[in-house]
N, CA, C and O atoms as a GROMACS GRO file, in nm:
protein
  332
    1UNK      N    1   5.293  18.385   0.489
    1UNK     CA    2   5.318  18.470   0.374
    1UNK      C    3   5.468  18.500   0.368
    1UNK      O    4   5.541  18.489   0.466
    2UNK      N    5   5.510  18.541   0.240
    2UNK     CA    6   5.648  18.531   0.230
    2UNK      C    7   5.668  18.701   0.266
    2UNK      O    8   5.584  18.792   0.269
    3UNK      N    9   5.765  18.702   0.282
    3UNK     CA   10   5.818  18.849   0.363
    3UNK      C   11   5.786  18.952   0.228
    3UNK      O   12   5.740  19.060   0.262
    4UNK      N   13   5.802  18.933   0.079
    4UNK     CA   14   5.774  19.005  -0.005
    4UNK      C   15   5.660  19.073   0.009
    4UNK      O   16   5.638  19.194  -0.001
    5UNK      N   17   5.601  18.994   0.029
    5UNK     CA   18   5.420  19.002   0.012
    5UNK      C   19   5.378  19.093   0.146
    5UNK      O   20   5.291  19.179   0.159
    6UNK      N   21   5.460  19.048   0.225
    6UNK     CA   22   5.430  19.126   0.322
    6UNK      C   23   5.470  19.299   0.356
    6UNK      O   24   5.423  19.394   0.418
    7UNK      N   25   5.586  19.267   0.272
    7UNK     CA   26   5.640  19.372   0.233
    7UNK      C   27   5.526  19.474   0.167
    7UNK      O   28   5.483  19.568   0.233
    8UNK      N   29   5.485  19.449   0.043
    8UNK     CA   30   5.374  19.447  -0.048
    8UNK      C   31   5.281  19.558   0.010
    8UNK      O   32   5.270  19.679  -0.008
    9UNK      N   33   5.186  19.418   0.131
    9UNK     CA   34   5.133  19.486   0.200
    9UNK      C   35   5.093  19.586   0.289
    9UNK      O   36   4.987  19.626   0.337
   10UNK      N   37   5.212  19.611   0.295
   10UNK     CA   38   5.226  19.735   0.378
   10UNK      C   39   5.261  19.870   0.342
   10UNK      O   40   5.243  19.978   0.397
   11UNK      N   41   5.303  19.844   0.261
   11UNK     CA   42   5.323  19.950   0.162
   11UNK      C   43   5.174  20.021   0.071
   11UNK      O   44   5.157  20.139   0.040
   12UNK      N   45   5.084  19.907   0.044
   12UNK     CA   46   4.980  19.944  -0.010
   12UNK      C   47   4.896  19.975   0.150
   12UNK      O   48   4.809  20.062   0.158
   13UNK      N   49   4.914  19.935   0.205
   13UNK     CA   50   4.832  19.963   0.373
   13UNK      C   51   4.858  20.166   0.377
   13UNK      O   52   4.761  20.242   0.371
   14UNK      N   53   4.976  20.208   0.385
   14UNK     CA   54   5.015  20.295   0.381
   14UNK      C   55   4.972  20.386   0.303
   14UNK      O   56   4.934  20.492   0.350
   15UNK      N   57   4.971  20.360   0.161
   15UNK     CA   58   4.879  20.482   0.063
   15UNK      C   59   4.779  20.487   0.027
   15UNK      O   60   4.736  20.572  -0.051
   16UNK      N   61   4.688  20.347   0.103
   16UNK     CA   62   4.570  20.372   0.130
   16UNK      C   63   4.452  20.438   0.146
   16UNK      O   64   4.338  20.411   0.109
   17UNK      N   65   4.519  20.572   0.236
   17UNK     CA   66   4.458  20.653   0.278
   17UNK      C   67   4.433  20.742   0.160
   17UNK      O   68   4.335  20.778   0.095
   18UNK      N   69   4.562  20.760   0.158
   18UNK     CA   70   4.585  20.901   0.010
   18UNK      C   71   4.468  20.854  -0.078
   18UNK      O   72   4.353  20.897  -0.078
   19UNK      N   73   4.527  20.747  -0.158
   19UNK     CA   74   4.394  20.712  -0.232
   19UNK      C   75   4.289  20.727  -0.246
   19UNK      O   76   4.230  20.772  -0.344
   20UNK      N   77   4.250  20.690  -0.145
   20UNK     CA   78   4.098  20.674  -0.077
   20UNK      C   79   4.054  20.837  -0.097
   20UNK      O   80   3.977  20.876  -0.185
   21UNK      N   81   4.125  20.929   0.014
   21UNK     CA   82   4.098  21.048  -0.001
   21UNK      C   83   4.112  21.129  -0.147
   21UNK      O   84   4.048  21.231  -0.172
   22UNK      N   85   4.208  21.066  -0.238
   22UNK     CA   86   4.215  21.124  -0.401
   22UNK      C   87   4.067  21.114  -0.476
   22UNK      O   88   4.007  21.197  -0.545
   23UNK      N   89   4.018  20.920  -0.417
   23UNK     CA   90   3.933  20.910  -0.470
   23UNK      C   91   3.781  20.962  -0.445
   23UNK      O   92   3.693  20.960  -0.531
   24UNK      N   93   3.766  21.011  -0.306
   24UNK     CA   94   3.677  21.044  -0.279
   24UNK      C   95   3.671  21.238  -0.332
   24UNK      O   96   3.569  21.305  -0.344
   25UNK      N   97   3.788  21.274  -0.350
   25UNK     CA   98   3.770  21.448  -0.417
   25UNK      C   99   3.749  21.417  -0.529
   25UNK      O  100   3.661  21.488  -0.578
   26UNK      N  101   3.794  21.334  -0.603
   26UNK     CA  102   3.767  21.293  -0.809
   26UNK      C  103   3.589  21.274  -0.770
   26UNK      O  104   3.525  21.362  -0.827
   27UNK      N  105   3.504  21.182  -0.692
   27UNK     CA  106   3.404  21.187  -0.718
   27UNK      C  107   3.288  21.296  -0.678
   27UNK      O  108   3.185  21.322  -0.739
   28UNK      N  109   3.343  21.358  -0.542
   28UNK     CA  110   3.302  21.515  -0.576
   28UNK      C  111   3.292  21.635  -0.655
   28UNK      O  112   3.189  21.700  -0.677
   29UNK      N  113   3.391  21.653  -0.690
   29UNK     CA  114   3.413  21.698  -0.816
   29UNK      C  115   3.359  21.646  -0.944
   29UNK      O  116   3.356  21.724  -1.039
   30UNK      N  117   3.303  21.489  -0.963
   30UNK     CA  118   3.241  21.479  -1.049
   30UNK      C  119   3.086  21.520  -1.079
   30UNK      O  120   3.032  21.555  -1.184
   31UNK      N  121   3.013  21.496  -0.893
   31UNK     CA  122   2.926  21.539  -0.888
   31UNK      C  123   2.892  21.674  -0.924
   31UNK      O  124   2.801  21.699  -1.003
   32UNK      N  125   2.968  21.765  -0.864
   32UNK     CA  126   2.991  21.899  -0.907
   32UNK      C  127   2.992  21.952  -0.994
   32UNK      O  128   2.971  22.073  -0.994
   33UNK      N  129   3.023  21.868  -1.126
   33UNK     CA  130   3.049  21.867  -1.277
   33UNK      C  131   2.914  21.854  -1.297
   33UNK      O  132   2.856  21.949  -1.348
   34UNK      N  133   2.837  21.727  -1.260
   34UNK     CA  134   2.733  21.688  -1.298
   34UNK      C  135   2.604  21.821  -1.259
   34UNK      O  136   2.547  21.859  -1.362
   35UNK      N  137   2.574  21.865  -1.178
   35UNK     CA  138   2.545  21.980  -1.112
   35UNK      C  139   2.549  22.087  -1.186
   35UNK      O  140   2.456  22.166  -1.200
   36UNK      N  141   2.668  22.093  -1.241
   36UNK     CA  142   2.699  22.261  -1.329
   36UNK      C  143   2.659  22.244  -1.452
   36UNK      O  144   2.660  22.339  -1.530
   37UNK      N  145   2.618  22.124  -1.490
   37UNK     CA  146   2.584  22.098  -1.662
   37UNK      C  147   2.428  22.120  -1.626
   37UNK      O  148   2.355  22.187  -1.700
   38UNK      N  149   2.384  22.062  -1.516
   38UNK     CA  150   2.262  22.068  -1.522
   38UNK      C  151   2.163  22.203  -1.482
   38UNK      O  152   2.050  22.239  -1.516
   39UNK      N  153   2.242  22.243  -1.412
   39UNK     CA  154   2.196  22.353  -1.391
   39UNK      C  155   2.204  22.460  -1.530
   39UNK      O  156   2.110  22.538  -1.541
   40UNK      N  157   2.300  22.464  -1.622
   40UNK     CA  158   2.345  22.503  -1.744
   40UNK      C  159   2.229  22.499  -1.819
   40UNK      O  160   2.166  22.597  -1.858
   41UNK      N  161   2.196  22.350  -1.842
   41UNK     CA  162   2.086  22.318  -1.929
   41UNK      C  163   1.967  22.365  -1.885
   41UNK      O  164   1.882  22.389  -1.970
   42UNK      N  165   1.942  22.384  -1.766
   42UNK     CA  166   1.788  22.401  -1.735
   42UNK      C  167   1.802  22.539  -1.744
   42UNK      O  168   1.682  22.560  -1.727
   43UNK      N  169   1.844  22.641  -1.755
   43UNK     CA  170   1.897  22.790  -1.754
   43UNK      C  171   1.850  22.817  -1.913
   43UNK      O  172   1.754  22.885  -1.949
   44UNK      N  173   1.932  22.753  -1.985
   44UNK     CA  174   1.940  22.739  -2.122
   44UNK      C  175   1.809  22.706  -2.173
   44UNK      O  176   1.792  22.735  -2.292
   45UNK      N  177   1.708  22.650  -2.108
   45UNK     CA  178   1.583  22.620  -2.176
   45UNK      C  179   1.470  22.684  -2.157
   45UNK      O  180   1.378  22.709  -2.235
   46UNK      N  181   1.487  22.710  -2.032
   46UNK     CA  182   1.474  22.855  -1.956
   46UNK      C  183   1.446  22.959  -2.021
   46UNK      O  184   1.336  23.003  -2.054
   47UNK      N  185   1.573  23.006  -2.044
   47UNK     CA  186   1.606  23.157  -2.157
   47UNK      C  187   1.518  23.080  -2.280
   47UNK      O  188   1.418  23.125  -2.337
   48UNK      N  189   1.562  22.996  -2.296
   48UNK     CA  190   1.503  22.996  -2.515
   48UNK      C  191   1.327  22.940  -2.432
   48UNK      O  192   1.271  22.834  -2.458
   49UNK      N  193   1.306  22.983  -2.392
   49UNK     CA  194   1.104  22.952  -2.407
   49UNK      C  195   1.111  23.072  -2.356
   49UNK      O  196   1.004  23.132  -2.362
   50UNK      N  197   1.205  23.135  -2.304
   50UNK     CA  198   1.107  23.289  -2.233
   50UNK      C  199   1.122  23.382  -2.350
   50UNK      O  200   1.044  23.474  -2.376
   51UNK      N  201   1.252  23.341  -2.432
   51UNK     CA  202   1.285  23.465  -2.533
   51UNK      C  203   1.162  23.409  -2.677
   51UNK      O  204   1.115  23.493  -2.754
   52UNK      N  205   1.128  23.258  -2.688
   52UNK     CA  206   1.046  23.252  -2.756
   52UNK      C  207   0.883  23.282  -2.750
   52UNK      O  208   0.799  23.259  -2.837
   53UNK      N  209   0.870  23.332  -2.641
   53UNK     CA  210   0.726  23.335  -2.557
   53UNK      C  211   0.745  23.522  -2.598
   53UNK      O  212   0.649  23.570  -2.659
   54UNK      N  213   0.846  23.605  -2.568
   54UNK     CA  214   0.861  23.736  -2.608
   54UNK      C  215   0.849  23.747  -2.721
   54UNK      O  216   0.752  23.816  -2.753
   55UNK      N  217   0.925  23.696  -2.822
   55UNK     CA  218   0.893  23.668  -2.965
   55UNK      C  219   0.749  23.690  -2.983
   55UNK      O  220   0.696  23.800  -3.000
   56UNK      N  221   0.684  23.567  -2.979
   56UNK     CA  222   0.564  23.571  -2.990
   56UNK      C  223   0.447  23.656  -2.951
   56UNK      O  224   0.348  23.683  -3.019
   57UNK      N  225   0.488  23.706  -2.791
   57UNK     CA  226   0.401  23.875  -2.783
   57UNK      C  227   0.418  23.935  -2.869
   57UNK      O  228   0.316  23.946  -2.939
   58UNK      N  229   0.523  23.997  -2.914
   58UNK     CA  230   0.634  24.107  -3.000
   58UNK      C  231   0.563  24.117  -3.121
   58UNK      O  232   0.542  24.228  -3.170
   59UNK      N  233   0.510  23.972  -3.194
   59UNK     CA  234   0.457  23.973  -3.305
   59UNK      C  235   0.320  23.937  -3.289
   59UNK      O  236   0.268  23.899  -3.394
   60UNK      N  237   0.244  23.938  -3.186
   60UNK     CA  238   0.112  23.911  -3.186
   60UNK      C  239   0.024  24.095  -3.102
   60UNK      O  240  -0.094  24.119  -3.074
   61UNK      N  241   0.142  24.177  -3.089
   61UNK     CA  242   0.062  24.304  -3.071
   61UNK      C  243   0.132  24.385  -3.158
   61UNK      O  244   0.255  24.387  -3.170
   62UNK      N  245   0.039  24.463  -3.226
   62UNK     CA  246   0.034  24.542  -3.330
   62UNK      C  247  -0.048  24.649  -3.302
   62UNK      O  248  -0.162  24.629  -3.262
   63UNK      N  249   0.001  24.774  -3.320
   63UNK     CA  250  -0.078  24.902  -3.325
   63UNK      C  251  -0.094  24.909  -3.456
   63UNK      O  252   0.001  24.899  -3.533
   64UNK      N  253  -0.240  24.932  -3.503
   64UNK     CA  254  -0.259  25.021  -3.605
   64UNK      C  255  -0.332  25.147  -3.577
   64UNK      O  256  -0.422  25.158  -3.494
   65UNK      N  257  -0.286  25.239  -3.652
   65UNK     CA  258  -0.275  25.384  -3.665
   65UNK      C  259  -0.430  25.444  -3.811
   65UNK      O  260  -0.423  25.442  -3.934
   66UNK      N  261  -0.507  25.473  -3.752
   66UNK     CA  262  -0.653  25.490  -3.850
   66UNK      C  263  -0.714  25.651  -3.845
   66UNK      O  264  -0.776  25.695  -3.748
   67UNK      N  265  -0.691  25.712  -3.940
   67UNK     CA  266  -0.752  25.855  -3.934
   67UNK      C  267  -0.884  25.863  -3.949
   67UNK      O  268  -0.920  25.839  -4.064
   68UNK      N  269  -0.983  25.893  -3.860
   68UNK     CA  270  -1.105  25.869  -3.873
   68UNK      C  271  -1.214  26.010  -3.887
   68UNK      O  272  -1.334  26.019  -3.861
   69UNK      N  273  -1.152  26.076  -3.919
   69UNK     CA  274  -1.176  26.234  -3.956
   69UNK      C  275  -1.294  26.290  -4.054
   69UNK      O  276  -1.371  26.386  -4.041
   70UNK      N  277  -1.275  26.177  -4.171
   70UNK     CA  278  -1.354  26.162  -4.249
   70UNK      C  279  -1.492  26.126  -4.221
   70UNK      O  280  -1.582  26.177  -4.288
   71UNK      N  281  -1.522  26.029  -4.111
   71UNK     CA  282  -1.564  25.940  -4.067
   71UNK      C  283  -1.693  26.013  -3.957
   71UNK      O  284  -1.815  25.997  -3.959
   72UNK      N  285  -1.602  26.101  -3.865
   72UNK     CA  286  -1.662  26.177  -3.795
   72UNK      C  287  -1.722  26.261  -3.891
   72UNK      O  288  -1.844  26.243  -3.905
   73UNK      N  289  -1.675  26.336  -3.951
   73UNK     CA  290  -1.767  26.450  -4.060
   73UNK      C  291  -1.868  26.387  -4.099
   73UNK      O  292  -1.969  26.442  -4.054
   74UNK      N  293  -1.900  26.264  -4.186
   74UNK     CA  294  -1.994  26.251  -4.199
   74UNK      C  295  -2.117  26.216  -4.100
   74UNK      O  296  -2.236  26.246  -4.107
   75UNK      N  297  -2.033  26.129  -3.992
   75UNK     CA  298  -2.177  26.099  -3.872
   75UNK      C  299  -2.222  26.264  -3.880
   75UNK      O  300  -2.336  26.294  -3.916
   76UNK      N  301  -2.143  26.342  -3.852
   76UNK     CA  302  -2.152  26.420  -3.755
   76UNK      C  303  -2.254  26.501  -3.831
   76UNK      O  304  -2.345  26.560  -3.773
   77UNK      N  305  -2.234  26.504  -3.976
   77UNK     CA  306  -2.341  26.568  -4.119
   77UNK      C  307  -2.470  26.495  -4.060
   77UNK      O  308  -2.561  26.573  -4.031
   78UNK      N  309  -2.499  26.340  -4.034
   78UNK     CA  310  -2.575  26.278  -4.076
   78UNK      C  311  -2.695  26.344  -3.962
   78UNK      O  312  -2.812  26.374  -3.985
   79UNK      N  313  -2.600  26.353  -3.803
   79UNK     CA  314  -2.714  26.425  -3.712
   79UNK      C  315  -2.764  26.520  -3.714
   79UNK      O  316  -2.877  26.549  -3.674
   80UNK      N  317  -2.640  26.624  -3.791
   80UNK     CA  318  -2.753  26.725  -3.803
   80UNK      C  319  -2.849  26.758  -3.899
   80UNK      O  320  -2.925  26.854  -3.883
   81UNK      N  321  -2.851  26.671  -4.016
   81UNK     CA  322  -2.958  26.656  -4.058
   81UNK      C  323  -3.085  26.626  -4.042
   81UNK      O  324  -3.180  26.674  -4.105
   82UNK      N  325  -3.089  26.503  -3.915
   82UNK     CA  326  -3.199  26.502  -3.903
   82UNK      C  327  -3.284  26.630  -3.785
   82UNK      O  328  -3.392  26.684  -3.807
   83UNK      N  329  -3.253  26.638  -3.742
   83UNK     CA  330  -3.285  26.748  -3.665
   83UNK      C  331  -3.356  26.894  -3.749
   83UNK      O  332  -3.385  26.994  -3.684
   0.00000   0.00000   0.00000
């Protein structure tokens, strides 16, 4: 090999490492990325079925309010009549 090349090589021998180690934090960090979206999303779907599931109690119980006063008076006529 010609001394250039060799030159070359050694030089790329040398930042090798760096590299290597740059490249191995970029793909941690990607994982990490990947991780935080997902966890995001499943959170997110999470909340919207629990807040839609509340919804749906919210509007499926209803108090109604019935004065039955009237109601009683008359049973209440009807027993002692027979008596």
């Amino acid at each position: 090999m010609s001394q250039k090349k060799v030159d070359n090589y050694r030089a790329g021998k040398y930042g090798r490492s760096k590299a290597v180690r740059k490249e191995k934090i970029i793909d941690k960090l990607e994982i990490l990325a990947w991780i935080a979206i997902c966890v995001a999303m499943v959170g997110w779907i999470g909340f919207s079925a629990y807040a839609k599931i509340e919804a749906k109690e919210a509007s499926t119980v209803t108090e109604t309010v019935m004065d039955t006063s009237a109601i009683d008076n008359y049973v209440s006529g009807l027993s002692s009549d027979a008596e």
